[in-house]
FIMIFI-704307 format. One record per residue: x, y, z of N, C-alpha, C, O, CB in turn. Coordinates in steps of 0.2 Angstrom, whole numbers, padded with zeros to 4 digits, always signed. Glycine has a CB too. Example, Ala and Ser with C-alpha at 12.3 -4.5 7.8 and 13.67 -1.06 7.14 Angstrom:
2
+0066-0028+0039+0062-0022+0039+0066-0016+0039+0071-0017+0042+0057-0022+0045;+0064-0011+0035+0068-0005+0036+0064+0000+0039+0067+0006+0040+0070-0003+0029;
END
This chain:
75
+0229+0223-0128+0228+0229-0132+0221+0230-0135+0219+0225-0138+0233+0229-0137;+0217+0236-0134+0213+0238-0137+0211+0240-0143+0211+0246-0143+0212+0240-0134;+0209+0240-0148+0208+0246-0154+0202+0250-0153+0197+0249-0151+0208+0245-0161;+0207+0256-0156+0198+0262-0153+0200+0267-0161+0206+0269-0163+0199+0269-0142;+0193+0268-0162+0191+0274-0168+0189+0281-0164+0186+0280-0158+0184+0271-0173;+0191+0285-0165+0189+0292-0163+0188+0294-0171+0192+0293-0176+0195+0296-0158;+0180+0298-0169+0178+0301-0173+0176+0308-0171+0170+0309-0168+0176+0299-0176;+0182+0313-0173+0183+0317-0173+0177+0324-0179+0175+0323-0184+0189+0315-0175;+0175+0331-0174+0173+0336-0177+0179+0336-0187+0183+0332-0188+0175+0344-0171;+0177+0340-0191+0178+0339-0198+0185+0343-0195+0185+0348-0191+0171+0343-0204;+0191+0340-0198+0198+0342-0197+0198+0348-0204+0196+0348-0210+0205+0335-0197;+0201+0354-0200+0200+0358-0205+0208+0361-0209+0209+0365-0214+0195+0363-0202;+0212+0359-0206+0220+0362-0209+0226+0355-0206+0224+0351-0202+0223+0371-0203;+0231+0356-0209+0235+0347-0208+0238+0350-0202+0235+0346-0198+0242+0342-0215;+0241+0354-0199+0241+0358-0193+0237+0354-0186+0240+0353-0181+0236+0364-0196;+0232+0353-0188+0226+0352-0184+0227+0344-0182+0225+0341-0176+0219+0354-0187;+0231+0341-0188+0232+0333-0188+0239+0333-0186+0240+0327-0184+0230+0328-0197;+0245+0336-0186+0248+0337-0184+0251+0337-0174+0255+0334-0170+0248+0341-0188;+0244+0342-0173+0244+0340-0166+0242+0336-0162+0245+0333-0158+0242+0343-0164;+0234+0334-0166+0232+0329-0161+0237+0321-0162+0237+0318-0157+0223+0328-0163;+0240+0319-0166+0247+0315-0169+0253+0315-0162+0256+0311-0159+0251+0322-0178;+0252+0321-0162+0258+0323-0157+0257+0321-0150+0261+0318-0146+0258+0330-0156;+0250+0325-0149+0246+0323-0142+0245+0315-0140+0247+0312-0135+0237+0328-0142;+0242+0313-0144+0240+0305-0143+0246+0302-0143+0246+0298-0139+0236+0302-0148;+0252+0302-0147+0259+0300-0147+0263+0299-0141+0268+0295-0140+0263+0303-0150;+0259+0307-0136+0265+0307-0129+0260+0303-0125+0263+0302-0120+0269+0316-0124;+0255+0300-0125+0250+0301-0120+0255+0290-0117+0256+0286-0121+0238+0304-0124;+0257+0288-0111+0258+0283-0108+0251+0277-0110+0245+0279-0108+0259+0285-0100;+0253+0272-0113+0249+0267-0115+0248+0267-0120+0246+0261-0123+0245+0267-0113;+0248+0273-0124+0247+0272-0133+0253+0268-0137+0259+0269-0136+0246+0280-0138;+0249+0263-0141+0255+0260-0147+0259+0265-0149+0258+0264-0155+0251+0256-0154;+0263+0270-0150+0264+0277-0154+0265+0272-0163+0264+0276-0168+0273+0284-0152;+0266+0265-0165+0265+0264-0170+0259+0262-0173+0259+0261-0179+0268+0261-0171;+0255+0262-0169+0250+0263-0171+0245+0267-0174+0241+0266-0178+0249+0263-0168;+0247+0274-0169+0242+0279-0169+0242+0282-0178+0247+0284-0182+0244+0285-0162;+0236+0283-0179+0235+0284-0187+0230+0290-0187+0225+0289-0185+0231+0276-0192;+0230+0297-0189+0223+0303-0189+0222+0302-0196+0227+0303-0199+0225+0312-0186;+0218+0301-0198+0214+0301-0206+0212+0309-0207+0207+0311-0208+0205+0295-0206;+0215+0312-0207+0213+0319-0209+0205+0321-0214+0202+0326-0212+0218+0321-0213;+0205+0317-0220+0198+0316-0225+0192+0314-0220+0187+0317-0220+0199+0311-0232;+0193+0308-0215+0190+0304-0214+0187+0309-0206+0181+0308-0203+0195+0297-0214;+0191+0312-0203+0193+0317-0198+0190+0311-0192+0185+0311-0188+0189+0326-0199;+0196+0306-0193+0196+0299-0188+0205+0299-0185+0210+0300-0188+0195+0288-0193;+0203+0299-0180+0208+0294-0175+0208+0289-0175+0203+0286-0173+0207+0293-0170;+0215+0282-0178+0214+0276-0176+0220+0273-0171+0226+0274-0172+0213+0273-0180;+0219+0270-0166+0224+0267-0164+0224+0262-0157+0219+0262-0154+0228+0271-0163;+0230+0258-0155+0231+0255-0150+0229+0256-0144+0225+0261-0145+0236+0256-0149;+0228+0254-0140+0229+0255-0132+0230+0251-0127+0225+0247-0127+0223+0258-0131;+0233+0250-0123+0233+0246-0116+0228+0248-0110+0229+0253-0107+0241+0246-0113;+0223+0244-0110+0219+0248-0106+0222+0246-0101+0221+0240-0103+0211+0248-0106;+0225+0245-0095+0229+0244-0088+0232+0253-0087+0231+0256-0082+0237+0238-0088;+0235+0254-0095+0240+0261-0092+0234+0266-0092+0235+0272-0090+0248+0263-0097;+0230+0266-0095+0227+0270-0100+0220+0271-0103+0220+0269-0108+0231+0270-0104;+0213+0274-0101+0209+0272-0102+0207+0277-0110+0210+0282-0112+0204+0271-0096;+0200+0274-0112+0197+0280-0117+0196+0286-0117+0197+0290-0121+0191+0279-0118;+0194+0287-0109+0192+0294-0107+0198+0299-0107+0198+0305-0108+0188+0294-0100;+0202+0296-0106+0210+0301-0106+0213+0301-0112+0217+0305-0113+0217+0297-0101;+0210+0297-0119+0214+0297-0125+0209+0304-0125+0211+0310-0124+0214+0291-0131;+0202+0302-0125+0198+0308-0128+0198+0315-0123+0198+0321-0124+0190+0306-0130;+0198+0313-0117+0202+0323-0115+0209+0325-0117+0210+0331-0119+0205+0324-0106;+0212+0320-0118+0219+0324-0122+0216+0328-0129+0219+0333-0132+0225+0316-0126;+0213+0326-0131+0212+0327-0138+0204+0334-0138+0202+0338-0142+0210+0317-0141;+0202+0333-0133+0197+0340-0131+0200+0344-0129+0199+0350-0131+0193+0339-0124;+0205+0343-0126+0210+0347-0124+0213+0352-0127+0214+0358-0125+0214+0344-0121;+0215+0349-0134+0220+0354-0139+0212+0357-0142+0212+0361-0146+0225+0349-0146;+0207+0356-0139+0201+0360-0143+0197+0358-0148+0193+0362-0151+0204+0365-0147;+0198+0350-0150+0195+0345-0155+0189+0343-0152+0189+0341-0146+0199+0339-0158;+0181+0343-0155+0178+0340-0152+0178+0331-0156+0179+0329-0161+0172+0343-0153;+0177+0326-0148+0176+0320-0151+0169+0319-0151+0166+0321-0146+0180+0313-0148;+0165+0315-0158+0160+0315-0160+0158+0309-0159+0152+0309-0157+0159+0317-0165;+0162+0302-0159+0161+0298-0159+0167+0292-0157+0173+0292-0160+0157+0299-0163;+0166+0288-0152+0170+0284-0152+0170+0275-0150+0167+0272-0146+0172+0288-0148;+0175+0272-0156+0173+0263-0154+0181+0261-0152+0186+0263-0153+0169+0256-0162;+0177+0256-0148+0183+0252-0144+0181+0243-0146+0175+0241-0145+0183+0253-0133;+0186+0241-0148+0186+0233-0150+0191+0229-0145+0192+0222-0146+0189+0233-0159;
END
């Protein structure tokens, strides 16, 4: 398992943390107990199995609902 930070454009409504929460939750390979969105922080944290699933697909999921990612670490 991997951990990865995504940092996220400035989240602007809980709405917005709501989704991306949702999106990252269905996506194959995420811990979903993991997955944490800091809304103040306007971070992504969480799990990953990189075999099922790499970075670049967490962060198109997440382009995809319309969020820019600004920044991203993998440990």
């Amino acid at each position: 398992m991997k951990k990865a930070t995504l940092q996220l454009e400035t989240l602007t409504c809980p709405s917005c943390l709501q989704k991306i929460d949702h999106a990252v939750k269905a996506l194959p390979g995420v811990d979903k107990e993991s997955v944490n969105v800091l809304f103040n922080a306007s971070k992504v944290k969480l799990n990953f199995d990189e075999e099922k699933i790499t970075i670049d697909q967490i962060e198109k999921a997440i382009t995809d609902l319309g969020y820019e990612v600004k920044k991203t670490q993998v440990k």
